[in-house]
C-alpha positions in Angstrom: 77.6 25.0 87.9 76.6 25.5 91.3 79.1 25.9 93.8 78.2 26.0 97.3 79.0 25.1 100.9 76.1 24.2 103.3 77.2 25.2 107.4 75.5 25.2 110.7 75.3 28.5 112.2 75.3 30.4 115.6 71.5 30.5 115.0 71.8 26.4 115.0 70.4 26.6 111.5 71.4 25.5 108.5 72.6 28.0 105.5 74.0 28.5 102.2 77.1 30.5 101.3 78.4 30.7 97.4 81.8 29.6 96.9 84.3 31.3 94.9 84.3 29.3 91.3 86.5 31.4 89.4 89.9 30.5 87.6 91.8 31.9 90.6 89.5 30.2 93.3 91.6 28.4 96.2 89.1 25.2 95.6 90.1 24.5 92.2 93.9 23.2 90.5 95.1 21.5 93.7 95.0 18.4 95.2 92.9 17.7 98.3 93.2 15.0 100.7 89.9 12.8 101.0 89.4 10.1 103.8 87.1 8.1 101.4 84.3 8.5 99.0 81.1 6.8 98.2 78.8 6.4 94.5 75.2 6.8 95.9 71.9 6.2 93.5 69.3 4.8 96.0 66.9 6.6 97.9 67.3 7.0 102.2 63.9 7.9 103.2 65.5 9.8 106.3 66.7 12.3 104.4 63.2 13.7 103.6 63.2 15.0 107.1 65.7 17.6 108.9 68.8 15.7 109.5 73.1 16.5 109.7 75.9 15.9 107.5 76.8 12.6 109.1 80.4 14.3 108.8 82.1 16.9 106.4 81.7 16.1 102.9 81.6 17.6 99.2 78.5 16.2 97.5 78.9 16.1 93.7 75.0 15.8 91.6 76.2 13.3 88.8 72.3 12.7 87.9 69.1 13.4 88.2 68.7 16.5 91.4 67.9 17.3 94.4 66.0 19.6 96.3 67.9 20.7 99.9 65.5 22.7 101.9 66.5 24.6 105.0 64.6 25.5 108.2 63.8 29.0 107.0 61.8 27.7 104.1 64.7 28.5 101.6 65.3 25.6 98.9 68.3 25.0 96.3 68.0 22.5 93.5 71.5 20.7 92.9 71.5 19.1 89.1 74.3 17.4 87.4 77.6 19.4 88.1 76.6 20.8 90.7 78.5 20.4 93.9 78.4 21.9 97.6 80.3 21.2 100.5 78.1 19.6 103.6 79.6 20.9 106.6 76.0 21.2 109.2 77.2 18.6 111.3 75.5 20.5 114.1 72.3 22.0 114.4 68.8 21.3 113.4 70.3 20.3 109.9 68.8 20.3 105.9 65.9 17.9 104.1 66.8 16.3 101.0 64.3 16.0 98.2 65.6 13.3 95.6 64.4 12.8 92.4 66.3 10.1 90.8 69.7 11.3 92.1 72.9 9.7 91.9 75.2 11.2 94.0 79.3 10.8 95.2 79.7 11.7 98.4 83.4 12.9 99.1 84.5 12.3 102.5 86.8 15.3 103.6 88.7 16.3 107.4 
């Protein structure tokens, strides 16, 4: 499983950072307050282009993957399992790459 969070930095540019999914890992065993959530399977063709977290969410790959590209050319693929914590609410933002990906969006504070 890949376990990741995706933040704006000083630079204004999006970037990766692991997170911690071990057994003793603060993210897992403990109940999280979430301000909604949302089942996605269709295909937003802005997302192709650079674009922000519309707010602070974990995104959870039940299907299919994705490709999330940043502005220094790097690229993760997300497949089923994988999840990572969208938190570039600023900046110049990611791309998304679908390929038949169904998604739940977890809205977090």
């Amino acid at each position: 499983m890949k376990f990741y969070r995706l933040y704006a930095g000083a630079d204004g540019q999006s970037h990766f950072e692991p997170l911690d999914a071990g057994k003793a890992s603060e993210f897992f065993n403990r109940t999280r307050l979430a301000t909604g959530l949302l089942f996605r399977n269709d295909f937003a063709s802005h997302i192709v282009d650079f674009h922000r977290a519309p707010r602070r969410r974990w995104v959870i790959t039940l299907s299919g993957n994705v490709d999330i590209g940043l502005g220094d050319g790097t690229s993760m693929n997300f497949g089923p399992g994988d999840v990572f914590l969208a938190e570039d609410t600023t900046g110049q933002g990611h791309t998304a790459t679908p390929h038949d990906w169904t998604r739940l969006y977890v809205n977090v504070e």
